[in-house]
Backbone bond lengths (Angstrom), bond angles and torsions (degrees), N, CA, C in turn:
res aa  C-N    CA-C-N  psi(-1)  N-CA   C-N-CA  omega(-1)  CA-C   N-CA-C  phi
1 X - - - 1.464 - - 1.519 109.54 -
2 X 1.560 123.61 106.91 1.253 117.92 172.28 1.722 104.11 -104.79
3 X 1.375 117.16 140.55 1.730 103.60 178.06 1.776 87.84 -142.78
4 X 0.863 151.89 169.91 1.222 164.93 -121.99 1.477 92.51 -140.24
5 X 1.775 108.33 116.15 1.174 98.56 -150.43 1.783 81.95 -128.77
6 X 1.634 89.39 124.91 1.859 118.39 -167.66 1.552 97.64 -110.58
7 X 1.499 89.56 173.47 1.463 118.01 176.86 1.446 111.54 -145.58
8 X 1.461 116.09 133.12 1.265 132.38 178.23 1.574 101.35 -45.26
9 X 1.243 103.91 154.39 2.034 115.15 179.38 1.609 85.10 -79.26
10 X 1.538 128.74 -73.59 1.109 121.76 -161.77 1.535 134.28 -30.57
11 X 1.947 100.27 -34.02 1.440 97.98 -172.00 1.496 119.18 -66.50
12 X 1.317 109.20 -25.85 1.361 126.59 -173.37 1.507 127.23 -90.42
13 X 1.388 93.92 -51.54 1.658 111.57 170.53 1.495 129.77 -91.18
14 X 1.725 121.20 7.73 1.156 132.32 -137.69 1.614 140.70 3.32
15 X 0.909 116.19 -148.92 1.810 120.27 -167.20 1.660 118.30 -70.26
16 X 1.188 98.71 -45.71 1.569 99.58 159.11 1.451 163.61 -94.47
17 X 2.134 80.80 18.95 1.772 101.19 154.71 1.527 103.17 75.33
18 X 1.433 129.60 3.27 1.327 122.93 -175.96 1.704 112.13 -72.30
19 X 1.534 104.11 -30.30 1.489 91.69 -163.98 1.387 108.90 -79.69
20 X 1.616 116.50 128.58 1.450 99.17 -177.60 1.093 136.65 -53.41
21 X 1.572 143.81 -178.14 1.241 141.23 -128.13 1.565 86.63 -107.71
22 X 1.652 92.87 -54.14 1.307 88.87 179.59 1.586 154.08 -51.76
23 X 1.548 89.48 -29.35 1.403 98.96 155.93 1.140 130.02 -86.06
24 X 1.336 137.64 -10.05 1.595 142.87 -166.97 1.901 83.04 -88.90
25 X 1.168 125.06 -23.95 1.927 136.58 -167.68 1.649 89.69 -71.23
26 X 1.512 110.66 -57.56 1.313 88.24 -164.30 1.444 106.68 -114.86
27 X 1.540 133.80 12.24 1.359 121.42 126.44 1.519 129.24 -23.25
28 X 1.909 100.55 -54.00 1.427 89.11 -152.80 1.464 84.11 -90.83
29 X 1.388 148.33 -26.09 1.008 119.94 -168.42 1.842 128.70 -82.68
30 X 1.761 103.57 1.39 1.653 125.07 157.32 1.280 94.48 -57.64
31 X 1.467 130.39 -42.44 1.963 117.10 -164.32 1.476 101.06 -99.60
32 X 1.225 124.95 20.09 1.408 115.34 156.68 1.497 112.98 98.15
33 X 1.044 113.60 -3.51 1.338 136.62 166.82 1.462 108.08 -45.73
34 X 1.649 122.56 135.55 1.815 118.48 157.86 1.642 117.51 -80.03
35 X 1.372 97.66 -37.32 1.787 97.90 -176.32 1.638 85.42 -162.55
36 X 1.848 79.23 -166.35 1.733 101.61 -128.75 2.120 76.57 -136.53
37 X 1.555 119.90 120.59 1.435 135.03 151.56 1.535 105.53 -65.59
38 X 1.236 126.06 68.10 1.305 105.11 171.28 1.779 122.56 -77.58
39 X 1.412 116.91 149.54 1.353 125.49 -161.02 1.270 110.19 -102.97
40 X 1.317 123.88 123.50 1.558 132.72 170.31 1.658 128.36 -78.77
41 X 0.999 113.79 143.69 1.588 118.91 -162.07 1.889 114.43 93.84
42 X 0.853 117.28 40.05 1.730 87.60 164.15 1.844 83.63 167.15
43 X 1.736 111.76 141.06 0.875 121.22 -159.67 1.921 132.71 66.18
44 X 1.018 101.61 -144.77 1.639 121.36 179.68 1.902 90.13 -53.08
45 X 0.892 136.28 -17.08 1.763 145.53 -124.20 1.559 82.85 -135.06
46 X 0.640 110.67 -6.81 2.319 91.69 -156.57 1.617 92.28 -79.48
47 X 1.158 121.09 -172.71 1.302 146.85 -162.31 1.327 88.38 -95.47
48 X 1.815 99.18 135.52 1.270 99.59 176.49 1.520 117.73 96.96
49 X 1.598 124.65 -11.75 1.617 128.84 165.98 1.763 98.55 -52.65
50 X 1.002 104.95 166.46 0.919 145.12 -150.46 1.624 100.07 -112.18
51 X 1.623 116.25 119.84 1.255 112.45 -161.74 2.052 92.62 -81.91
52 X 1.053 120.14 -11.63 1.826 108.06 168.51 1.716 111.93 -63.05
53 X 1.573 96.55 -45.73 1.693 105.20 177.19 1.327 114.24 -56.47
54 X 1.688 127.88 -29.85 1.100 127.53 172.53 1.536 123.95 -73.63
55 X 1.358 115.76 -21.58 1.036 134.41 -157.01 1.560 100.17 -102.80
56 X 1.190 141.67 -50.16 1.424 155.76 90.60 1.675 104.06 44.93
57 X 1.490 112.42 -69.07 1.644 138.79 -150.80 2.065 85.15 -74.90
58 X 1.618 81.79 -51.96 1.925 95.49 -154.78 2.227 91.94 -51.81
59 X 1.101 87.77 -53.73 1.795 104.77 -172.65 1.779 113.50 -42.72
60 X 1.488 97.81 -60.76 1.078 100.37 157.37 1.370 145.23 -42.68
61 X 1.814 103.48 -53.08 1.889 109.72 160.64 1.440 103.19 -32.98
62 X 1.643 105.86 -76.97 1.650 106.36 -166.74 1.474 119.92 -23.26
63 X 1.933 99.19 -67.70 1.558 99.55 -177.89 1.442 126.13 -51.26
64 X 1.156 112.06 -21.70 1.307 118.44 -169.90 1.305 124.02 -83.76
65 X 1.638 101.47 -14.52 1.681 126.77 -173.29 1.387 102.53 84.59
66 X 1.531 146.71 6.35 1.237 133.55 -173.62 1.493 125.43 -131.25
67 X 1.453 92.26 144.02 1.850 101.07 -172.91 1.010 132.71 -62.92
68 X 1.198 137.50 127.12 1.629 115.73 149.10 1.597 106.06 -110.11
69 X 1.499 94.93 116.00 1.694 106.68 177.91 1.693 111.14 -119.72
70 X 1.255 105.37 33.40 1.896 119.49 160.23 1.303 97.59 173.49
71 X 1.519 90.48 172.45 1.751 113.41 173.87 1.463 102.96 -146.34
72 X 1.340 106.42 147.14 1.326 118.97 179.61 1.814 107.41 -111.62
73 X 1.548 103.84 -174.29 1.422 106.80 174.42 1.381 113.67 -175.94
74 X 1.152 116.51 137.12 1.482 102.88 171.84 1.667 123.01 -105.69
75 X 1.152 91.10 26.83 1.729 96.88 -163.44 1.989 102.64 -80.34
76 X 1.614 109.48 3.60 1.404 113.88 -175.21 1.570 106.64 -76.65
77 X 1.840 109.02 -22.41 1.511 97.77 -168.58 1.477 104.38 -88.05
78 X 1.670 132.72 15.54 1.668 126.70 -173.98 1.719 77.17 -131.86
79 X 1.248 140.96 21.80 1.522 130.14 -161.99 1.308 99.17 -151.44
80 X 0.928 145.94 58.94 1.710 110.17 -164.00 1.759 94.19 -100.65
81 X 1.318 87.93 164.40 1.525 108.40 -176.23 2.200 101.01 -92.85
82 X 1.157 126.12 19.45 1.232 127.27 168.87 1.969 110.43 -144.44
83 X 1.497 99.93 4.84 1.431 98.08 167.86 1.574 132.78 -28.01
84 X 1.106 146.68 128.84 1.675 151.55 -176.69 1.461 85.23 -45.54
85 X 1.693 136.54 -55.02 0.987 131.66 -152.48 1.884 112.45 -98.39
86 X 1.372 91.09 111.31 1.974 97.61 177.85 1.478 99.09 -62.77
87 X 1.330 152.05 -5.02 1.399 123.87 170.64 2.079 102.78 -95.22
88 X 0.928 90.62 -19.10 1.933 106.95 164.95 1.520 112.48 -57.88
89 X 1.570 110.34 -45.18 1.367 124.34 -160.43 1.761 95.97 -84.95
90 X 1.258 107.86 -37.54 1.492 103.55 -168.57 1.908 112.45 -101.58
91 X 0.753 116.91 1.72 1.474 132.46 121.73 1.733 134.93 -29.05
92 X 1.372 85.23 -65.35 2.008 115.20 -172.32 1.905 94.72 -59.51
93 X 2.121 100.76 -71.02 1.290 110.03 176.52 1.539 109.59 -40.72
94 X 1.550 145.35 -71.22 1.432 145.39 -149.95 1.855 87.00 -70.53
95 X 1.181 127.70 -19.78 1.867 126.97 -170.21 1.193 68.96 -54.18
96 X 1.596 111.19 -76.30 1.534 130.23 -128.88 1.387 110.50 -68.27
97 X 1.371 119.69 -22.03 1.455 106.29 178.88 1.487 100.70 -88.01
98 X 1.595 135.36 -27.99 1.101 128.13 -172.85 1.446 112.62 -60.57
99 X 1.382 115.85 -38.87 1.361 123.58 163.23 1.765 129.27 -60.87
100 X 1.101 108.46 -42.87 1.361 119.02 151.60 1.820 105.89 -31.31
101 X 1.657 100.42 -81.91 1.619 81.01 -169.24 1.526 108.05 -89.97
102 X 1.345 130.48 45.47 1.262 131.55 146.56 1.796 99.18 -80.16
103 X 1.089 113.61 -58.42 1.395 103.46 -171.08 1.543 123.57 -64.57
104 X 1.623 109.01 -40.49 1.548 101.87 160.63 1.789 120.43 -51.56
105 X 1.127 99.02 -8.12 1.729 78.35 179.58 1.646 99.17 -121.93
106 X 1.140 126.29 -7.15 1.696 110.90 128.07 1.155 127.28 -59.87
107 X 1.100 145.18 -10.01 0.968 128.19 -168.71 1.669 128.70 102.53
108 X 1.343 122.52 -27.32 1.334 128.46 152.16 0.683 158.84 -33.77
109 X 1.586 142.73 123.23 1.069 115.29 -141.65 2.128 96.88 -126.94
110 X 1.117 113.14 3.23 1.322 128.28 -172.03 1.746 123.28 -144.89
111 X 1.664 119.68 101.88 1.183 117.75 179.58 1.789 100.22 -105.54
112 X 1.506 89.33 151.24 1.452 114.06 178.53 1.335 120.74 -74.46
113 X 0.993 131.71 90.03 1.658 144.86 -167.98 1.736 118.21 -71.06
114 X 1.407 140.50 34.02 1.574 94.77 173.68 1.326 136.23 -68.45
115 X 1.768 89.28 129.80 1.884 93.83 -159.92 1.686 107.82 -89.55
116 X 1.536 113.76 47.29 1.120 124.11 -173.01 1.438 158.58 113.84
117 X 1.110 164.81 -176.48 1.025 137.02 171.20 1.374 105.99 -155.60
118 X 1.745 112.41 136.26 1.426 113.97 169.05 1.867 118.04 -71.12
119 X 1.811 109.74 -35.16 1.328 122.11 170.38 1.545 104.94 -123.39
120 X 1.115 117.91 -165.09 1.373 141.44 139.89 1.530 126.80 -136.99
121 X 1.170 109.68 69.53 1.495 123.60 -170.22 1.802 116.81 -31.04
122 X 1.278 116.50 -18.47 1.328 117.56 159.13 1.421 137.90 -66.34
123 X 1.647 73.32 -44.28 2.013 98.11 -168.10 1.493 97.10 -101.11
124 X 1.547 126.79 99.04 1.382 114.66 170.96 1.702 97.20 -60.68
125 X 0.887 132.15 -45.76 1.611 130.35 -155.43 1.447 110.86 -45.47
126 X 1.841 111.78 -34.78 1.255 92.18 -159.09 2.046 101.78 -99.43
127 X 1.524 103.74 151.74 1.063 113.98 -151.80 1.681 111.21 -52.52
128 X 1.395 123.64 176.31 1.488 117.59 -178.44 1.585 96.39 -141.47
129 X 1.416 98.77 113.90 1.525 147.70 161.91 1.866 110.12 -57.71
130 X 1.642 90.37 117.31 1.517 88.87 178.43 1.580 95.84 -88.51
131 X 1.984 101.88 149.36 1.312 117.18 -154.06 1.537 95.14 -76.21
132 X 0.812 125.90 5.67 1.972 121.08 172.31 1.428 106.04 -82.81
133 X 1.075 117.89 -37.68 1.687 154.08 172.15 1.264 96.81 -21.77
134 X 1.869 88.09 -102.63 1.123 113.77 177.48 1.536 125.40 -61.37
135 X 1.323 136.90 -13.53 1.339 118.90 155.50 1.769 112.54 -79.17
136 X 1.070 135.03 -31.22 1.423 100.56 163.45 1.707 129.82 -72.51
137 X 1.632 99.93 -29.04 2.060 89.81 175.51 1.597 104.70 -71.00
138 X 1.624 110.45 -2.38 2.097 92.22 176.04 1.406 90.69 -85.24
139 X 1.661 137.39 -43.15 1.522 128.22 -166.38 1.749 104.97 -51.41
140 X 1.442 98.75 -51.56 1.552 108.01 -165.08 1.743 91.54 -43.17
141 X 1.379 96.75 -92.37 1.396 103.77 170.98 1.182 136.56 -0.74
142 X 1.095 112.51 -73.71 1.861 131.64 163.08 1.675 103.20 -24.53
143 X 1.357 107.11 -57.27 1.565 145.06 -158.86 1.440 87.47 -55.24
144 X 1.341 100.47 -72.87 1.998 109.39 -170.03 1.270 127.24 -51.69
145 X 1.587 105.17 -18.18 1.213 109.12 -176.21 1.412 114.17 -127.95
146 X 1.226 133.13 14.78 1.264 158.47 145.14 1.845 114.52 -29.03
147 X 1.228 117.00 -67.05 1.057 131.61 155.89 1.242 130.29 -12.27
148 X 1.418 104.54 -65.25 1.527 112.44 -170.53 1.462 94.41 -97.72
149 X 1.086 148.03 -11.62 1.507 140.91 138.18 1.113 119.83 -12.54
150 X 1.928 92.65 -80.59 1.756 105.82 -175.82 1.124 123.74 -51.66
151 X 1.872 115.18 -26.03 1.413 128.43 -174.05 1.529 124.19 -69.60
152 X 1.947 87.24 -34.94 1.800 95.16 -169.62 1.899 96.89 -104.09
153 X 1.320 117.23 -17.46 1.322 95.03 162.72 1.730 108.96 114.81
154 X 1.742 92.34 7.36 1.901 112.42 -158.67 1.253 89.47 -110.80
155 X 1.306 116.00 127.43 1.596 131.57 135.81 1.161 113.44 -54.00
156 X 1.599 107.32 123.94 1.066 105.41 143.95 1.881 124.71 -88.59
157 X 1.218 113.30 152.17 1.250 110.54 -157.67 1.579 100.19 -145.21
158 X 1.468 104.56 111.50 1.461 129.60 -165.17 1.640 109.17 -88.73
159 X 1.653 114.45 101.80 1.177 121.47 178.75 1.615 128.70 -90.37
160 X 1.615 105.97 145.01 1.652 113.95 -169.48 1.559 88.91 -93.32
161 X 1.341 108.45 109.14 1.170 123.18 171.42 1.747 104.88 -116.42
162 X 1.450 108.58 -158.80 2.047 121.81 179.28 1.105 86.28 -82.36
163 X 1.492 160.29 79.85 1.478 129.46 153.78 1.433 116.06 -112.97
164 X 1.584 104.91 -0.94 1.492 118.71 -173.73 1.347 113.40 44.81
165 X 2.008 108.15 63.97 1.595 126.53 -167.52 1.394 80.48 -165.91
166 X 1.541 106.71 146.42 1.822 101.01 -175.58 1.107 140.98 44.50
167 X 1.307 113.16 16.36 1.656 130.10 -161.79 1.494 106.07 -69.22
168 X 1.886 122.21 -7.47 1.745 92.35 149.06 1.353 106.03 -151.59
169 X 0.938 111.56 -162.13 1.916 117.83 -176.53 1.634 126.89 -23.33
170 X 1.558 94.03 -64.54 1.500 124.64 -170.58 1.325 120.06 -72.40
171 X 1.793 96.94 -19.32 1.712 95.16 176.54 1.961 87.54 -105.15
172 X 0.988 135.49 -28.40 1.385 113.56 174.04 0.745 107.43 -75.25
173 X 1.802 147.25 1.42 1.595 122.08 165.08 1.261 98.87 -89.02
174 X 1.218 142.84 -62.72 0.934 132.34 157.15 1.879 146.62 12.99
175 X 1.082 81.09 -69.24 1.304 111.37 165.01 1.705 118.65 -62.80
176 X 1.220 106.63 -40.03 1.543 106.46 -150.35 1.899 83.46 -92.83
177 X 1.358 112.68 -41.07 1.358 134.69 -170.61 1.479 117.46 -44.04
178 X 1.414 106.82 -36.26 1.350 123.41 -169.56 1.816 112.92 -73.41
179 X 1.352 106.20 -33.37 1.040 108.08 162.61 1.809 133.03 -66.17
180 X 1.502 126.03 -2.76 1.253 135.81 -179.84 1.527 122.48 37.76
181 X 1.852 111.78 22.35 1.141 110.74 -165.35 2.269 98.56 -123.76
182 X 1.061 91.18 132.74 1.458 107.90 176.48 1.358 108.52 -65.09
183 X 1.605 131.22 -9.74 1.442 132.60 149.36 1.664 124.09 -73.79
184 X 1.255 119.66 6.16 1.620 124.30 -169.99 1.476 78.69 -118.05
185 X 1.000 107.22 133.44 1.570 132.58 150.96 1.186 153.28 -170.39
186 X 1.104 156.75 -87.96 1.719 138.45 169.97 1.430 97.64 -172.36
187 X 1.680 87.05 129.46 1.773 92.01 177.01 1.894 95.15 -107.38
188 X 1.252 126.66 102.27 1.441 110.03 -166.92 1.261 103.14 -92.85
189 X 1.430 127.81 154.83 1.732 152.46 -174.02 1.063 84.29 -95.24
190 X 1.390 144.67 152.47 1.395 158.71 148.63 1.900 105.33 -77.58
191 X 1.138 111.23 -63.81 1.188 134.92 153.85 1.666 128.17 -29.56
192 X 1.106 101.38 -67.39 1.670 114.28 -172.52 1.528 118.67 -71.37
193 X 1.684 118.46 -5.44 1.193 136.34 149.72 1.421 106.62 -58.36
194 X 1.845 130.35 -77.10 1.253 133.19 -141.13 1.181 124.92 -49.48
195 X 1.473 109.17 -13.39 1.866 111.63 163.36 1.401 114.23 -58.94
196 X 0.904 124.17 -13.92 1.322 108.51 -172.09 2.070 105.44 -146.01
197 X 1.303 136.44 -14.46 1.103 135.45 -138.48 1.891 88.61 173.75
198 X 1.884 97.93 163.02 1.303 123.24 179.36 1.523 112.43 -97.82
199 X 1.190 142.72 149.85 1.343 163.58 -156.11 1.275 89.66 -83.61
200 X 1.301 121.40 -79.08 1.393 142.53 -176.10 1.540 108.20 -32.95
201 X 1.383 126.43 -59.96 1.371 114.38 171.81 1.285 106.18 -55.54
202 X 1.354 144.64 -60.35 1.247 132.65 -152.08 1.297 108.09 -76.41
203 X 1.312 129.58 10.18 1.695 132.01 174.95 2.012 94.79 -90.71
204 X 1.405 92.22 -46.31 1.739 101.14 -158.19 2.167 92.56 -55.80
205 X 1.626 98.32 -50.26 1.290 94.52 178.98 1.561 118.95 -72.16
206 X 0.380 107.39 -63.62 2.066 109.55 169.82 1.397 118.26 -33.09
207 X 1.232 112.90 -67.38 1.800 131.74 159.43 1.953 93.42 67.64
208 X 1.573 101.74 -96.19 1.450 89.24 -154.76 2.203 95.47 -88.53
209 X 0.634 123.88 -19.97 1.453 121.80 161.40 0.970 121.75 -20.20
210 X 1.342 118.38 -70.98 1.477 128.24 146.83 1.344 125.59 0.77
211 X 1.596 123.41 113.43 1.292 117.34 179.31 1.639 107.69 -148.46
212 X 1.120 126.14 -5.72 1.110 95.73 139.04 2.177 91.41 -172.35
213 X 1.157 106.73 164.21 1.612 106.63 -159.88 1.670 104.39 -118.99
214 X 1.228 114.17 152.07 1.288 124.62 167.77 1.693 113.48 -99.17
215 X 0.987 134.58 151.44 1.615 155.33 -134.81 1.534 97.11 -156.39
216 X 1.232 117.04 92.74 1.994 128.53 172.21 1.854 94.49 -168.26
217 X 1.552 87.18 156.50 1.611 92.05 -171.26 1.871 92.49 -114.64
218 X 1.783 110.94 171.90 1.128 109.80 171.50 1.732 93.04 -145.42
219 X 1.543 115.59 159.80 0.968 136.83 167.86 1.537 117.80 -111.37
220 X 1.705 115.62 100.62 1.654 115.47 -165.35 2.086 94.15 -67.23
221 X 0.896 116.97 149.44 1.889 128.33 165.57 1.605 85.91 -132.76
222 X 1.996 108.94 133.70 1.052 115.07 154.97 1.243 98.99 67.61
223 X 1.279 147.44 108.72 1.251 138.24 163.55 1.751 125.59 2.69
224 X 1.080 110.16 47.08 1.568 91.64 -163.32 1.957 86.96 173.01
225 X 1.668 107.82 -143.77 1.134 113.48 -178.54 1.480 113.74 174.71
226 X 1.329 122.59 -148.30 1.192 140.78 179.31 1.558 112.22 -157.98
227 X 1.611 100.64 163.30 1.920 105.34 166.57 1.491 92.22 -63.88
228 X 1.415 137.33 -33.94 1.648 106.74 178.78 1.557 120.25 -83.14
229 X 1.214 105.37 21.74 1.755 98.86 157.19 1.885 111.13 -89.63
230 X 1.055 111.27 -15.76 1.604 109.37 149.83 0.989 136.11 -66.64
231 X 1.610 101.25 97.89 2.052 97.36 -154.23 1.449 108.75 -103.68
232 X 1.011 133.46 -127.52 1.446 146.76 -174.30 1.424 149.48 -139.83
233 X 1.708 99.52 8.88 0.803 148.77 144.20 1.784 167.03 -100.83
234 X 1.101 109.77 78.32 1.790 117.47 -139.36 2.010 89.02 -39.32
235 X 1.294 117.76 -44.89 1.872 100.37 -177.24 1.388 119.13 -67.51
236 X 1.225 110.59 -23.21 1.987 104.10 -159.53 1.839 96.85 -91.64
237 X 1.265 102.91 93.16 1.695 107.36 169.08 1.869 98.47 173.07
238 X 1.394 90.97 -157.19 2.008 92.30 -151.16 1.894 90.90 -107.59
239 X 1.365 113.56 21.76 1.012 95.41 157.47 1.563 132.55 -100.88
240 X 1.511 106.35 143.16 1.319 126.87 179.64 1.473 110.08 -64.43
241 X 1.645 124.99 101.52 1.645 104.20 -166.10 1.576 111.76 -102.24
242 X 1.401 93.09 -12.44 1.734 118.51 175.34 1.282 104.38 -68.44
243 X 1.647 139.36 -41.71 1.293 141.98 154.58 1.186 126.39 -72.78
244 X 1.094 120.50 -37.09 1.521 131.77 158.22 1.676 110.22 -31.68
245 X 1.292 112.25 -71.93 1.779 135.72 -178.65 1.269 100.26 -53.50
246 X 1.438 116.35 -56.41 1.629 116.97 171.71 1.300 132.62 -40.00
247 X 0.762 112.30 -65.65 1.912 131.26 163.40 1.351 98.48 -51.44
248 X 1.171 125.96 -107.41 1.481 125.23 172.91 2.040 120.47 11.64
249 X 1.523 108.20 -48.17 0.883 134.86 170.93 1.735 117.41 -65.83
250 X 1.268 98.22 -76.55 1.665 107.77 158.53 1.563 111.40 -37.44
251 X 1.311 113.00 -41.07 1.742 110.14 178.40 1.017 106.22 -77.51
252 X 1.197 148.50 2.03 1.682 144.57 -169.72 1.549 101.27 50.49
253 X 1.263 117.14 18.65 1.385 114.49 173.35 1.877 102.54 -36.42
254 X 2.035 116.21 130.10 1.333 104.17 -174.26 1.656 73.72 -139.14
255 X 1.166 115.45 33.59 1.653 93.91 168.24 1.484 126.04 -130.63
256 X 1.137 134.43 164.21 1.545 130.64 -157.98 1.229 113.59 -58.28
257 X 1.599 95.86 150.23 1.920 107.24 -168.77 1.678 100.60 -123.21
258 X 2.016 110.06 104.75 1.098 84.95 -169.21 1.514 97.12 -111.64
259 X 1.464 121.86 174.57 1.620 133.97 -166.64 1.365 97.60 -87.65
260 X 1.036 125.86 88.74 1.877 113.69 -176.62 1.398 104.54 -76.70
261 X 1.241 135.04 73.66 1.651 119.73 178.81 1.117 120.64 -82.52
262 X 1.010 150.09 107.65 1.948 163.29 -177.59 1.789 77.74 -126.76
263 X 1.332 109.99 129.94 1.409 117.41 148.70 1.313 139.88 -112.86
264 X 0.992 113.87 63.60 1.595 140.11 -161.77 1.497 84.79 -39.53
265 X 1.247 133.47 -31.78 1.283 110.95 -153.00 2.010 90.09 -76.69
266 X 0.786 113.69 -21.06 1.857 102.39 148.11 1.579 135.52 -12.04
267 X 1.095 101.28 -66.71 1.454 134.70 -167.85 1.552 90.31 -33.90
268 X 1.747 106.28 134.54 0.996 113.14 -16.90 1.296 130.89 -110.30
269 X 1.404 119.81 43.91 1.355 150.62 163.18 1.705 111.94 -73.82
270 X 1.347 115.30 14.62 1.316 94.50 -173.46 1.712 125.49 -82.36
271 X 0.827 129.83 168.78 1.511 125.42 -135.78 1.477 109.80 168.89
272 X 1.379 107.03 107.71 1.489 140.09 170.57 1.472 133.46 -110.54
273 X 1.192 126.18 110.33 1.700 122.41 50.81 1.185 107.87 -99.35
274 X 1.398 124.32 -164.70 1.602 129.80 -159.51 1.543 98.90 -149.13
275 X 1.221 140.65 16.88 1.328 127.78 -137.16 1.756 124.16 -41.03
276 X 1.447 91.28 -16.12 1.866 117.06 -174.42 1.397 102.88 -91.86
277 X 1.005 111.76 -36.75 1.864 111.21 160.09 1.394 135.04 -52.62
278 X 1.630 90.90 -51.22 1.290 99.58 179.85 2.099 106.81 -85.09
279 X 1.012 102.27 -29.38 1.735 103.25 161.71 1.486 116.77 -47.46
280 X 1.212 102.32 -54.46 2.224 108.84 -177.52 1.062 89.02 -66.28
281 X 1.524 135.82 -59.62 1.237 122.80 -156.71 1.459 129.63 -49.66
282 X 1.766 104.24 -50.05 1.543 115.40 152.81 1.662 113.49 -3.63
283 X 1.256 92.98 -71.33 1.693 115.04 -141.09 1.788 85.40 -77.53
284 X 1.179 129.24 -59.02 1.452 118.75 -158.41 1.716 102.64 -72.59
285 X 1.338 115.46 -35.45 1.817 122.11 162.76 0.962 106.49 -26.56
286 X 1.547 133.59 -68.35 1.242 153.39 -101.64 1.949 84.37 -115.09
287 X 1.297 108.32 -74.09 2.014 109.96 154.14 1.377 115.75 -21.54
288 X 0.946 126.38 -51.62 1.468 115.47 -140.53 1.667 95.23 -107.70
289 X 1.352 112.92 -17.19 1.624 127.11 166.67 1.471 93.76 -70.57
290 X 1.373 114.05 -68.14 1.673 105.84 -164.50 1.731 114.16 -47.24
291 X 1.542 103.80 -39.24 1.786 107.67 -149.43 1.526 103.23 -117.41
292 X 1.356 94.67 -37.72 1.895 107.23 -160.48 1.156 111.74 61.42
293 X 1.635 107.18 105.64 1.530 129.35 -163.44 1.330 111.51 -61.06
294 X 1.483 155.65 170.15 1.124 140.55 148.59 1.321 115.14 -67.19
295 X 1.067 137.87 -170.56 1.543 135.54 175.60 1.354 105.09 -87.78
296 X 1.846 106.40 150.70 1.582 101.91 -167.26 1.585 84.76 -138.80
297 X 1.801 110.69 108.53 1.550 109.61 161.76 1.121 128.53 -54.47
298 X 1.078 124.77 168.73 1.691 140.58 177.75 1.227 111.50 -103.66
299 X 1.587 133.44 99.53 0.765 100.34 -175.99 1.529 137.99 -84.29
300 X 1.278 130.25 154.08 1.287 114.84 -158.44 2.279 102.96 -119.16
């Protein structure tokens, strides 16, 4: 299994997108890195670049030898695409297409979608969406911005994140299915499952959906967990990476595997970039791509 093996913008460049692109390009590709997840909304990245700056970004990858084969964002948890409020919602949709052709003119071929949320188990503040709700304003949604997908050539790619919406296999195929379009598809967390369920099943069910995956480990406490079971280390947690790689494999999974490291288990000291993070990380990525590690507890 070879897949083009990335690193989140954040770990390197942190949260507010200042460090240029260009250098976070050939940072990560000194640690052995193929390409670079760069993240939309905040910094050089925000809404509103400049399609030369994008064009600029793409030129640069080349020279540099490095990919960008997705983009992420976090601008879905102040945006959501199932908000109580339709001038909230239509907001979220115009984000999402702007991001769309931010990434076609990088070069991308896969953006990170959350298509909403029933809670946000972090943020009591923000409101909670009954789940009938929120699965039709994510279809609508999906719907509106579908279009300029098919046009620019970008998946959108619907992620299992905390939102207690899609929380397992059968409702993200489902979901993604209904649309009949080879631009809807699944960006899966390896990780962001283990609260509740195994990685490995949701590859076997998903299979070709799949378009491109995130790489972070979690440690369940108590049936369940916290943001500090996101630790700082891609081995020390309850994922299976030897099954993980397996499946993945069995899926013909052929699309980029990036290291999402945020280590919540920080909190609330957390603090980005990491440059030593994202250095180890390299190296154990790079393992667990070749062999697929066995699982490595935490000890507690």
């Amino acid at each position: 299994m070879h897949n083009t093996m990335q690193i989140n913008y954040w770990t390197i460049g942190g949260f507010d997108g200042r460090k240029p692109v260009e250098q976070v390009l050939e940072e990560a590709k000194a640690m052995g890195y193929e390409g670079v997840e760069l993240v939309f909304g905040a910094g050089e990245l925000a809404p509103g670049v400049s399609d030369a700056r994008l064009g600029a970004i793409r030129e640069a990858a080349g020279r540099i030898g490095m990919k960008i084969e997705s983009l992420a964002t976090g601008v879905y948890w102040e945006q959501s695409l199932t908000d109580p409020s339709a001038a909230v919602r239509r907001k979220a949709v115009a984000f999402t297409k702007e991001y769309l052709r931010a990434a076609a003119l990088v070069g991308a071929k896969v953006v990170l979608v959350v298509p909403g949320a029933v809670a946000v188990p972090w943020d009591p503040a923000r409101p909670i969406v009954p789940y009938a709700a929120a699965w039709k304003r994510a279809g609508t949604a999906i719907r509106q911005c579908l279009p300029v997908a098919e046009r620019l050539g970008v998946t959108l790619a619907v992620e299992n994140v905390w939102n207690w919406f899609l929380a397992d296999p059968v409702a993200m195929r489902t979901f993604v299915d209904q649309f009949g379009s080879r631009r809807v598809g699944v960006y899966f967390d390896v990780a962001n499952c283990i609260i509740n369920g195994f990685p490995e099943h949701w590859v076997e069910m998903l299979g070709r959906r799949i378009k491109a995956v995130h790489f972070k480990n979690f440690t369940r406490v108590d049936c369940g967990g916290t943001l500090h079971g996101f630790g700082e280390d891609i081995l020390e947690g309850d994922v299976n990476w030897k099954a993980v790689v397996a499946a993945l494999g069995k899926a013909k999974f052929a699309g980029p595997v990036t290291a999402e490291m945020i280590p919540f288990s920080r909190l609330p000291d957390l603090a980005l970039p990491d440059m030593d993070l994202a250095r180890e990380t390299a190296v154990k990525l790079r393992a667990i791509l070749a062999r697929g590690l066995p699982r490595i507890r935490r000890q507690l």
